[in-house]
C-alpha positions in Angstrom: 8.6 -1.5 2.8 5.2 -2.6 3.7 4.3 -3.7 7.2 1.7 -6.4 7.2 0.6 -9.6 9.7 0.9 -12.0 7.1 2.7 -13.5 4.1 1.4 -11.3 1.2 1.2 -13.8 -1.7 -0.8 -13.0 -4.9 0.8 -9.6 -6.3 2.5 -9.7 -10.0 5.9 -10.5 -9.0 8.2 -12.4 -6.3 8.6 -10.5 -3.2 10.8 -10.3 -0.3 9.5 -10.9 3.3 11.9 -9.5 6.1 10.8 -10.9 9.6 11.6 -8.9 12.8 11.2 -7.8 16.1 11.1 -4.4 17.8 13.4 -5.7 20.6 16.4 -6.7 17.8 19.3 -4.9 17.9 20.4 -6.5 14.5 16.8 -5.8 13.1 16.7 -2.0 14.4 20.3 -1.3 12.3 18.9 -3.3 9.2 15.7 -0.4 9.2 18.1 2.3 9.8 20.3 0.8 6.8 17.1 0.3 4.6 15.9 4.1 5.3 19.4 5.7 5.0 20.1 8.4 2.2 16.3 8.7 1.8 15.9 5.2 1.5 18.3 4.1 -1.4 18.8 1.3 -0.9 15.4 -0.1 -0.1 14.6 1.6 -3.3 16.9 -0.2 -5.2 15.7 -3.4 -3.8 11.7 -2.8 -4.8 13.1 -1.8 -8.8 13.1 -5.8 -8.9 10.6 -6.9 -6.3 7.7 -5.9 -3.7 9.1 -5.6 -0.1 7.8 -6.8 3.1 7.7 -6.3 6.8 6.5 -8.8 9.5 6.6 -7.9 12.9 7.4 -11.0 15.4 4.3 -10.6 17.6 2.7 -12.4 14.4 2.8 -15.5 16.2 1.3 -17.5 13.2 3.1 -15.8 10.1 6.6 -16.9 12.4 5.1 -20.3 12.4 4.1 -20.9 9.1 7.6 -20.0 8.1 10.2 -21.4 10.7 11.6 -18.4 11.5 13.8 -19.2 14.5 16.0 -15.9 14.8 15.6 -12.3 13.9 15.8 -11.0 11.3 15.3 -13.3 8.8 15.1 -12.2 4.9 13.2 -14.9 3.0 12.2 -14.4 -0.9 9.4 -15.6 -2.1 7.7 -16.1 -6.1 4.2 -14.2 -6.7 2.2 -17.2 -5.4 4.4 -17.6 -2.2 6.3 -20.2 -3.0 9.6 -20.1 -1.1 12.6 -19.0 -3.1 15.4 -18.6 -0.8 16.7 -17.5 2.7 19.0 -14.9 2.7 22.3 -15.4 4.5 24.9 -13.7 3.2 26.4 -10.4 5.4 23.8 -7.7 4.7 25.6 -5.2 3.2 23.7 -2.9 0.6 25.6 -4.9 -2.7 24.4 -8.2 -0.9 21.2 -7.1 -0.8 20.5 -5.7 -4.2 21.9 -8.7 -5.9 19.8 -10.7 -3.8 16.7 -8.7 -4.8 18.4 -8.9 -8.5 18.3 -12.8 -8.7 15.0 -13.3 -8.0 13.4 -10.2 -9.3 11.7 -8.3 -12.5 11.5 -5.0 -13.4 8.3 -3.2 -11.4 5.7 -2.3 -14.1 5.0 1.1 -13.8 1.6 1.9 -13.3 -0.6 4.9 -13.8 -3.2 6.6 -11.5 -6.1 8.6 -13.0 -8.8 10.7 -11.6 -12.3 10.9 -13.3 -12.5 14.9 -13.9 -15.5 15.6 -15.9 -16.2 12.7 -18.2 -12.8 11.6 -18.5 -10.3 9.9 -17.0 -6.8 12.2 -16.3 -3.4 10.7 -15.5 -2.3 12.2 -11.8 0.6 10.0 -11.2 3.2 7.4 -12.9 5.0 5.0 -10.4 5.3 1.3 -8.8 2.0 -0.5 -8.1 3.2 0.1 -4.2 3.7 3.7 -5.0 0.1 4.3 -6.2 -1.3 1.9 -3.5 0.2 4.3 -1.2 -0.6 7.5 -2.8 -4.4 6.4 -2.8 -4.1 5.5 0.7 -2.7 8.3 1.6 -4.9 10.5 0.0 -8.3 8.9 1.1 -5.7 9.2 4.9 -5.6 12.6 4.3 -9.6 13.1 3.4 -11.2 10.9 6.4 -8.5 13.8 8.7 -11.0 16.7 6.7 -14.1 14.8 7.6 -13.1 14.5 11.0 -12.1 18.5 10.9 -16.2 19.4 9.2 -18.4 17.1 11.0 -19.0 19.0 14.3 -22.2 17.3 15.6 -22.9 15.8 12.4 -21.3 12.7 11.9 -19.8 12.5 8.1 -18.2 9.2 7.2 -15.3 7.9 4.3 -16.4 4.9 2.5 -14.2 3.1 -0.3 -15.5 1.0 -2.9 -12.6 -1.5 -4.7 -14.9 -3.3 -7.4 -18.2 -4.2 -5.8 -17.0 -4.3 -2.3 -17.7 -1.5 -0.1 -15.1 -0.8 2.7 -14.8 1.4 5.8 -11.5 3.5 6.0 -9.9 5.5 9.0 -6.7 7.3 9.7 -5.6 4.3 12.0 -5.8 1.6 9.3 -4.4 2.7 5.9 -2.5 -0.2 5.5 -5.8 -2.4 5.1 -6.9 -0.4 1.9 -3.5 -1.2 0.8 -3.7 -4.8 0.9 -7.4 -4.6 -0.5 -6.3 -3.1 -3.2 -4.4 -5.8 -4.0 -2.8 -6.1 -7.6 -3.3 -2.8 -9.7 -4.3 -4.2 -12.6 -7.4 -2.6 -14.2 -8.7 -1.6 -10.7 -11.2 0.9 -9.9 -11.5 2.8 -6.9 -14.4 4.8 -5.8 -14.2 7.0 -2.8 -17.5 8.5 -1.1 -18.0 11.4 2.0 -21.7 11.7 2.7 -23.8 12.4 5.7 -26.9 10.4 6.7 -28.7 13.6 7.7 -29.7 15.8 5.0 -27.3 18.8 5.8 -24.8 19.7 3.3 -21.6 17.8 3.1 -18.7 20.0 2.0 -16.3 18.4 -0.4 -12.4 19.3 0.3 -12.3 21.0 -3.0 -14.6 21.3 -6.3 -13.3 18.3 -8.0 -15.8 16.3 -6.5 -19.0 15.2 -7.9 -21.8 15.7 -5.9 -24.2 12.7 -5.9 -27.8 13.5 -4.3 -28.5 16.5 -2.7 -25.6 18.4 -1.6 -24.7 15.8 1.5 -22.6 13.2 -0.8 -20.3 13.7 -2.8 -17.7 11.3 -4.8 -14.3 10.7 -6.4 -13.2 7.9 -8.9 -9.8 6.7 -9.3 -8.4 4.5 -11.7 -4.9 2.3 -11.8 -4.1 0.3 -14.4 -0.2 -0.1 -16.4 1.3 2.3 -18.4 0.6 1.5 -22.1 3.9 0.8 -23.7 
C-alpha cells in the first residue's frame, strides 16, 4: 500500500484510498491486518486494484473527500471518480470482495535493463511492483553515492521522459508517483560528479558517458506482450 498526500487519480485502473490517522486505534489493527502473513491479504486486494494510504494530517485530501471518521475505505475509478464507501465489518472476505466489485485484473508489467545494445527483461510483476523495484534500486544507489563521495560531492539524477528529477534516500515515494502509469515509460538514471575526478559506478553494468566521472543506466517498463 502506497502512502501518498493526495488522491492518486490517473493510473490504469480503479483504486482504493484508505484514510487514517496515526492516533486510530481502529486504523493501527486495520495495518496490522493488511501486513499479516506477509501481507496476504493486502495482496489479494491489489490482484484487482491499486491501493492507497492517506495520512490525516493531509488536511486538504480529508477535505476534498468528507472524511469525518477514521478510517475510512473509499474506492475510486482510474479518473477519481468516487465509486463507493466501504462500510461493511472489515474482515479479510469483506475486503477482497470489496476490492473484487470494483476491480480488474493488474496487467503485469515487465522491467528491462539496457545491457549492451539491447534491452533485457529483469523483472515481471504489478505496475506498483516495478515502480517500487526501480525506486528502490535508484534508493539503494544514491546510499553508494553517499558511501564514495568523500569530499567530492557525486549526485543521483533521474530522467522519466524529458524531465529531469532529483532523487534522495528520504523521498522514494516521489519517483513513485512520477513515474506514474508504466506504460511504455523510460527511465534513465545518472551518477556523475561536476569535478573531473572519476566517478565509480556500483558495478560494470554501467555505461560510462564522458570521461570516467558519469556514468548511466536505462530502464524500461512497459506490459507483458501476451
Amino acid at each position: 500500500m502506497k502512502h501518498v498526500a493526495e488522491n492518486p487519480n490517473g493510473g490504469d485502473r480503479s483504486y482504493l484510498v484508505l484514510y487514517h490517522a496515526t492516533w486510530c486505534g481502529h486504523c493501527t489493527r486495520l495495518h496490522a491486518q493488511l501486513d499479516a502473513d506477509k501481507g496476504a491479504l493486502k495482496n489479494a486486494m491489489a490482484n484487482h486494484v491499486d491501493l492507497y494510504a492517506i495520512e490525516s494530517e493531509n488536511k486538504a485530501a480529508m477535505k476534498a473527500a468528507s472524511i469525518r471518521g477514521y478510517p475510512t475505505i473509499i474506492m475510486y475509478d482510474k479518473n477519481g471518480k468516487e465509486l463507493e464507501k466501504f462500510q461493511e465489518q472489515r474482515s479479510n472476505e469483506n475486503l477482497i470482495a470489496f476490492a473484487k466489485r470494483h476491480g480488474t485484473p493488474d496487467p503485469s508489467y515487465v522491467l528491462r535493463e539496457k545491457v549492451g545494445n539491447k534491452m533485457v527483461p529483469k523483472s515481471v510483476g504489478s505496475c506498483s511492483g516495478i515502480q517500487s523495484e526501480i525506486a528502490k534500486r535508484i534508493q539503494l544507489l544514491d546510499q553508494y553515492v553517499r558511501k564514495v563521495e568523500v569530499d567530492d560531492p557525486t549526485y543521483v539524477e533521474v530522467r522519466i521522459g524529458d524531465n529531469f528529477k532529483w532523487v534522495n534516500t528520504e523521498h522514494p515515494d516521489r519517483l513513485v508517483k512520477k513515474l506514474g502509469t508504466c506504460t511504455n515509460r523510460r527511465v534513465e538514471v545518472l551518477i556523475y560528479r561536476k569535478s573531473n575526478k572519476c566517478c565509480p559506478p556500483p558495478d560494470n553494468s554501467w555505461t560510462k558517458v564522458r570521461g570516467c566521472n558519469s556514468y548511466r543506466k536505462i530502464y524500461s517498463i512497459g506490459k507483458v506482450s501476451k
